[in-house]
N, C-alpha and C positions, 0 to 999 in steps of 0.2 A: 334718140333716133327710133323711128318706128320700125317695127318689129315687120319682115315679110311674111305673106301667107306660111310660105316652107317651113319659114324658123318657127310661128305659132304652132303651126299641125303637129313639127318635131315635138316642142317643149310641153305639149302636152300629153304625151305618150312617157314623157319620163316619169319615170318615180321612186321616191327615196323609200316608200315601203315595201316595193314587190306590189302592191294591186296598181295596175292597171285599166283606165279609163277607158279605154277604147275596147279592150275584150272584156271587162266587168258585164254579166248577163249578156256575150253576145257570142266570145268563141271561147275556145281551149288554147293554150298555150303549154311551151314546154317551161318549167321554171325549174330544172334541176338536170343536168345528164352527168354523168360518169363516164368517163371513156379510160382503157386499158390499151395502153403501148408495150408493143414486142419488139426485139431485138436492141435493146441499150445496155450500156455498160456503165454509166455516171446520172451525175445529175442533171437538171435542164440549165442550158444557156443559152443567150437572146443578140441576137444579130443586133450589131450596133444601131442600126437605124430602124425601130420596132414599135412596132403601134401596141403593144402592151406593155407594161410593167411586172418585177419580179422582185420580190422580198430575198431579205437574208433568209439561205438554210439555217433552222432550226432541231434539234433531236427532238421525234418524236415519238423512241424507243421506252416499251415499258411490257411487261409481261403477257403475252400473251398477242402484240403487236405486229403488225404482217410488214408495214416498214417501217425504218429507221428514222427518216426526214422526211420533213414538208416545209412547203413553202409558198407565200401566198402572192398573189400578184390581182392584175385588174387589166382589163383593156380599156386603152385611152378613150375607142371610138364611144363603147354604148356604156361607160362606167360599171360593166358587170365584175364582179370580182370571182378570182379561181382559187384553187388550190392545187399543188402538185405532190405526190410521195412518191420515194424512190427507196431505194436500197433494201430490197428485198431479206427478210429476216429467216425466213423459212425458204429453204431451196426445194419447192416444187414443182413443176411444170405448167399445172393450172395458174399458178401466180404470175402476173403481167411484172415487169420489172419498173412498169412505172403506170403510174395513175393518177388521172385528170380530174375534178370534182369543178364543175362551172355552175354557177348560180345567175337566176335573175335576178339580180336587186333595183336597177334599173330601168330596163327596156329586157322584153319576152327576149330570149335566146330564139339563134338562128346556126344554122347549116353555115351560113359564112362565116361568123363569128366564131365560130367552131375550128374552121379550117386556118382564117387569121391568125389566132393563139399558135397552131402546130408550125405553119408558116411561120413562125416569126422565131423557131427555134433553131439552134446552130445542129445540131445531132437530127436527123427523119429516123422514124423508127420503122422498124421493115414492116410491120402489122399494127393497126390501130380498130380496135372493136367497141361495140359502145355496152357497157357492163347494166345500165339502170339507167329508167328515163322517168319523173315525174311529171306526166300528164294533169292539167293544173285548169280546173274550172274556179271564177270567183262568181258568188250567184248574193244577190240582194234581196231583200223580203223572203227572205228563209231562213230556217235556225239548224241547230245538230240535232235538235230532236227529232223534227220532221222526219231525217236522214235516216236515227236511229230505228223509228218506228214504221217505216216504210220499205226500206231495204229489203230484196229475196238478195237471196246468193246460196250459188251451190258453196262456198266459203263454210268450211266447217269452224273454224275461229272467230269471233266476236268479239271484242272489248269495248267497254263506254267509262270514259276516265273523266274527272273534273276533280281539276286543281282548285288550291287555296283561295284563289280570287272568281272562282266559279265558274273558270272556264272550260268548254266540254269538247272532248274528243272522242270520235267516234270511230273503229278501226276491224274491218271486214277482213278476212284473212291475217296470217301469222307473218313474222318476219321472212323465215325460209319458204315461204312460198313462190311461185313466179309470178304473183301477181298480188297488190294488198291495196286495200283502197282506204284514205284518210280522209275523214270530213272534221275540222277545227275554226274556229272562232280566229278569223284572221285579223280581225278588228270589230268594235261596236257594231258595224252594223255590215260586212262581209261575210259568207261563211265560204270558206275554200274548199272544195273537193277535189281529192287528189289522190288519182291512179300510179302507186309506184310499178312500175313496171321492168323484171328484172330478167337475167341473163336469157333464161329458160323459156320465159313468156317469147323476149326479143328474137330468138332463135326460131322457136318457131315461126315467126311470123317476119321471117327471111329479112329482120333487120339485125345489121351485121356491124355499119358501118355508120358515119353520122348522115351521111347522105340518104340512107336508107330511112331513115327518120321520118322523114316525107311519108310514107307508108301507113302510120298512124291515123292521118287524114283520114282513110276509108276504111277502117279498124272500127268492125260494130261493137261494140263495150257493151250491149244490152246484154250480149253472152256470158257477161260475167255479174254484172248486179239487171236488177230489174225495183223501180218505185212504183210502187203498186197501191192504188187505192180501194175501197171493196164497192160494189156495185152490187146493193141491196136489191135490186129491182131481178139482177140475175141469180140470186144468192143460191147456192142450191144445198139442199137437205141431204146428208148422207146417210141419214135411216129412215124408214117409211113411214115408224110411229111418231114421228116428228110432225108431221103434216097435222096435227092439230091445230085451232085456231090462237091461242095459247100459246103454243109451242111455236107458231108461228113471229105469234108479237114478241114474245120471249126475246129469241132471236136477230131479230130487226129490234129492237131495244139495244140490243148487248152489241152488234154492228156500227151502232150509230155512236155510244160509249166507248167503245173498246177501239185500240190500236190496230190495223191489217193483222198485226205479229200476235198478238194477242190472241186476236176472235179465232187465225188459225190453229191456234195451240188448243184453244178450247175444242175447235172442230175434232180436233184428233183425238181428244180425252172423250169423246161419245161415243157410249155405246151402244 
C-alpha cells in the first residue's frame, strides 16, 4: 500500500540517531530538558489508559546521590524515551522531590509532549519548573576545529578533549555555570552545537515553566559566544612603530596563517 503524503513528511522527520533531517543546517531544536516537580510524596504512576510507558523502579542510591530510584519510560506517540528519580536522599529545600530528564531520540521535543508525560500521571505535582534545557544546532560542512579556533566568549573556561578514536570536543564554559556551550562530532559528517542552558540562565530570562520554553525562540545567544573571522583589510595596529612596511606584511602573513584566537593572543603580547 502506498504510503500518504502525511505518513511520508512524518516518517521522515523520525530518527533513530537524534540528527534530524529537516532542522540539520536549518533550525535549533530542543534535544534535552530537565524538568523538577514540587509537592509529591511517592513515586510516579500512570493512569490506566496512557499514551506513555513506565519501567520497573530500580535503586539508584550510592554515595554521594541526590535520589534513591529511577526509572525509565518512553512515549508511545513520538518514541522519545524519559527518565524519572524520586526519593529524595538529602532533605533540603532547594531539592525537587522528583525529576524529569526527557530526551530526543526520535522526533525534536515539544511543549506538548512535555505536558503529555505529566498528564498521563496519577499524583499532579503542585509546582513544576524546568531545571536545564539543551538548545541543540546540527550544522554540515563544518568541523570542532573551526569552533575551537573561532569562538570569543566572555566564558572564562575552555576545554578541547579528543578521545581514543579521534573524536573532538569542544566545551566554552564550566559545569557550574549558567550557561556552557558543547560543540562534538555527532557523527562522520555532523558536528552538534549545543547550548546547555541551566537553572540560573533560565531564571533570568523568566523561563520557569515548560511553556515558557517558547521564549528561547527570541533569545540572542550572540551575547554569549560570538565566530568571528579577521578582516585583514581592517586589521588595525596597536602601536605606531608598527606602521612599517615590513611590519606591515609581517602582519598580514601571520593573519592569514594564524587562528582569530591566536593572531589576538599575539596582539596583546606587543609591545
Amino acid at each position: 500500500m502506498k504510503k500518504t503524503f502525511n505518513e511520508m513528511n512524518l516518517s521522515n522527520k523520525i530518527s533513530r540517531t537524534g540528527i534530524f533531517c529537516h532542522t540539520t543546517d536549518r533550525a535549533a531544536f530542543v534535544d534535552r530538558i530537565e524538568l523538577s516537580q514540587w509537592g509529591l510524596t511517592s513515586g510516579p504512576r500512570l493512569d490506566s489508559e496512557s499514551d506513555i510507558s513506565l519501567g520497573t523502579s530500580r535503586p539508584i542510591a550510592h554515595s554521594g546521590s541526590v535520589y534513591a530510584r529511577a526509572a525509565d519510560g518512553r512515549c508511545r506517540i513520538t518514541g522519545n524515551p524519559y527518565q524519572v528519580r524520586w526519593g529524595k536522599m538529602r532533605k533540603l529545600p532547594r531539592i525537587p522531590e522528583r525529576q524529569f530528564s526527557i530526551r530526543s531520540e526520535r522526533r525534536p521535543l515539544s511543549c506538548a509532549e512535555t505536558q503529555l508525560i505529566f498528564e498521563s500521571l496519577k499524583d499532579k505535582a503542585v509546582r513544576t519548573t524546568v531545571s536545564s534545557v539543551e538548545l541543540t544546532f546540527d550544522l554540515t560542512h563544518s568541523c570542532v576545529d573551526y569552533f575551537s579556533n573561532h569562538i570569543f566568549s566572555a566564558a572564562r573556561t575552555r576545554r578541547f578533549l579528543q578521545d581514543s578514536r579521534n573524536r573532538k570536543t569542544q566545551y566554552v564554559g564550566s559545569r557550574r555555570s549558567a550557561w556552557q556551550l558543547r560543540v562534538y562530532e555527532k557523527d562522520p559528517h555532523t558536528v552538534r552545537c549545543e547550548f546547555i542552558l541551566r537553572r540560573e540562565f533560565l531564571r533570568k530570562h523568566r523561563i520557569e515553566n515548560p511553556c515558557d520554553v517558547l521564549r528561547l525562540r527570541t533569545l540572542d545567544l550572540s551575547a554569549l559566544i560570538r565566530l568571528q573571522d579577521l578582516d585583514l583589510r581592517s586589521m588595525l595596529v596597536v602601536e605606531s612603530d608598527l606602521n612599517a612596511d615590513y611590519h606591515e606584511r609581517a602582519l598580514s602573513s601571520l593573519g592569514r596563517w594564524s587562528t582569530p584566537l591566536e593572531f589576538c593572543e599575539f596582539l596583546k603580547g606587543v609591545e
